[in-house]
C-alpha positions in Angstrom: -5.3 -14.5 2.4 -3.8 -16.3 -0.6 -0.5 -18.0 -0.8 0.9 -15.8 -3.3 1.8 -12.3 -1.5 3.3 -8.9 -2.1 5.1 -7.9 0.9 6.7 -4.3 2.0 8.3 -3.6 4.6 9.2 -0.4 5.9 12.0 1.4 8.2 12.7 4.4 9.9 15.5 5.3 12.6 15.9 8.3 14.4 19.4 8.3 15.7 20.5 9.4 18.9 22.4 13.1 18.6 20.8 13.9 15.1 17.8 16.4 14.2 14.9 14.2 12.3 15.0 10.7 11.0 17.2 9.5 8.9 16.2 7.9 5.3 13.4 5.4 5.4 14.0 1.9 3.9 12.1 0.1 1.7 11.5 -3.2 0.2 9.0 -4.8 -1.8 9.0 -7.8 -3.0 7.1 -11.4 -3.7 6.4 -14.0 -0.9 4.4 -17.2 -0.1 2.0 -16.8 2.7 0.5 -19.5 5.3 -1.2 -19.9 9.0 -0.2 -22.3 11.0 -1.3 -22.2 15.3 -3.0 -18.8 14.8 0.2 -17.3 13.6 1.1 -15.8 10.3 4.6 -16.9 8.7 6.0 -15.3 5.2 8.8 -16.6 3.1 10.9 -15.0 0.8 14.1 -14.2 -0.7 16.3 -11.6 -0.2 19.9 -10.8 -3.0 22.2 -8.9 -1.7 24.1 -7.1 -4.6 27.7 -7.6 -5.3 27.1 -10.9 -3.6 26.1 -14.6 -4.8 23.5 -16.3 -3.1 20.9 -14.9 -0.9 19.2 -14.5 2.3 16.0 -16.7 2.8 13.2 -15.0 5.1 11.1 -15.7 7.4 8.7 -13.5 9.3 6.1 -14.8 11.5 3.4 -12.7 13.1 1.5 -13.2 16.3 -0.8 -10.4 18.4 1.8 -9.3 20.1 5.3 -10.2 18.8 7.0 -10.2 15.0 9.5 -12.6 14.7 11.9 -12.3 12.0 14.6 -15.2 10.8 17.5 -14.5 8.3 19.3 -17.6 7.0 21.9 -17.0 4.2 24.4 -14.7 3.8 23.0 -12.7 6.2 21.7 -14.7 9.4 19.9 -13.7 12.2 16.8 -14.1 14.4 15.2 -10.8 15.7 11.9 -11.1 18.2 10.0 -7.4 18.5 8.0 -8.2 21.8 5.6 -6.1 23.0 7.6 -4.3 26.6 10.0 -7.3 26.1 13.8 -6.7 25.3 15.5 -9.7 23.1 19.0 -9.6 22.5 20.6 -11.6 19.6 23.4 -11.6 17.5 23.3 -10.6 13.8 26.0 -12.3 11.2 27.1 -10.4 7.9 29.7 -10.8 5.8 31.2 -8.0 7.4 30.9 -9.6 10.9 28.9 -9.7 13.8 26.7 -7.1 15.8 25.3 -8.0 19.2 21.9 -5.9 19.1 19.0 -5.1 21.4 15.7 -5.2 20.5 13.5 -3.1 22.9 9.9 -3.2 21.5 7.4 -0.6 22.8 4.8 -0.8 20.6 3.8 -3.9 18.2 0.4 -3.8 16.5 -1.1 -6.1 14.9 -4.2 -5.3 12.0 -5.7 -7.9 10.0 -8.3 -8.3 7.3 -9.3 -10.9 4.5 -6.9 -9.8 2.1 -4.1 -8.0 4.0 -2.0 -7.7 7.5 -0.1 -4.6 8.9 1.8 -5.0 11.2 3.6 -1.6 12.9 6.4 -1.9 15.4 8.1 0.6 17.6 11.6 -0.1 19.1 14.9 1.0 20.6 18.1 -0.7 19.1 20.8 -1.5 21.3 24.2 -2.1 19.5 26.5 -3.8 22.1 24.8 -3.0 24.5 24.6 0.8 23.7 21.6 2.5 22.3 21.7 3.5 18.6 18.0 4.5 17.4 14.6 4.7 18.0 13.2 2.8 15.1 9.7 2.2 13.3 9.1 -0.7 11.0 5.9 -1.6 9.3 5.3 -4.7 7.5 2.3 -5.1 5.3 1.2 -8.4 3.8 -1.1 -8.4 1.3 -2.8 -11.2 -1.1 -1.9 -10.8 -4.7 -5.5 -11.1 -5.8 -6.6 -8.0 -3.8 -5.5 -6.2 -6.5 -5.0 -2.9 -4.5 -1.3 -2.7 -3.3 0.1 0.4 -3.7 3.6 1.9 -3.6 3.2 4.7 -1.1 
């Protein structure tokens, strides 16, 4: 894996009371890539529009746990943990949530030029359920030269 990354990471919730999932998030974007302790850890920025400044990232991956940190104008540090629930509080400029993380599922694929990582969850909002949510995060070197929107 190089330093220079494209990274996507994907979201689905299926909310408690409604017929389907709702509409899957997406976001793509450029990040630096390194391995430190057998673990994984991207940087990157995100903007949030209508606001200045951003939100700097950082996601670090282990077999059995995605650890995500949000410093900026967003801030907040989320642990998916394999049959673990965290509990942690997430800072917007529109206030704070207390959320549960509940993970049930986190695995963890790697190869030379790319890492996937899929997590199943349950979100807790103060201490109420919300969703059953999927994300996948995919990591992949810039020089692979295979990334595809999908």
């Amino acid at each position: 894996m190089t330093k220079d990354i494209l990274l996507s990471i994907s979201g689905l919730q299926f909310m408690a009371g409604e017929d389907g999932p709702g509409e899957p998030v997406e976001v793509i974007t450029p990040g630096d890539y390194y391995k430190k302790n057998d673990k994984h850890y991207v940087l990157y920025d995100e903007v949030m529009e209508g606001y200045e400044g951003n939100t700097r990232n950082i996601i670090k991956v282990s077999p059995n746990c995605l650890d995500i940190t949000k410093k900026g104008l967003n801030n907040v540090h989320m642990i998916f943990e394999k049959n673990k629930k965290n509990v942690t509080y997430y800072y917007t400029p529109f206030g704070s949530l207390l959320i549960g993380i509940d993970a049930k599922h986190v695995k963890v694929a790697e190869t030379e030029e790319n890492i996937n990582v899929t997590v199943n969850y349950d979100l807790e909002v103060n201490y109420e359920f919300l969703a059953n949510c999927n994300i996948t995060v995919n990591i992949k070197s810039r020089e692979a030269g295979d990334f595809r929107l999908s």
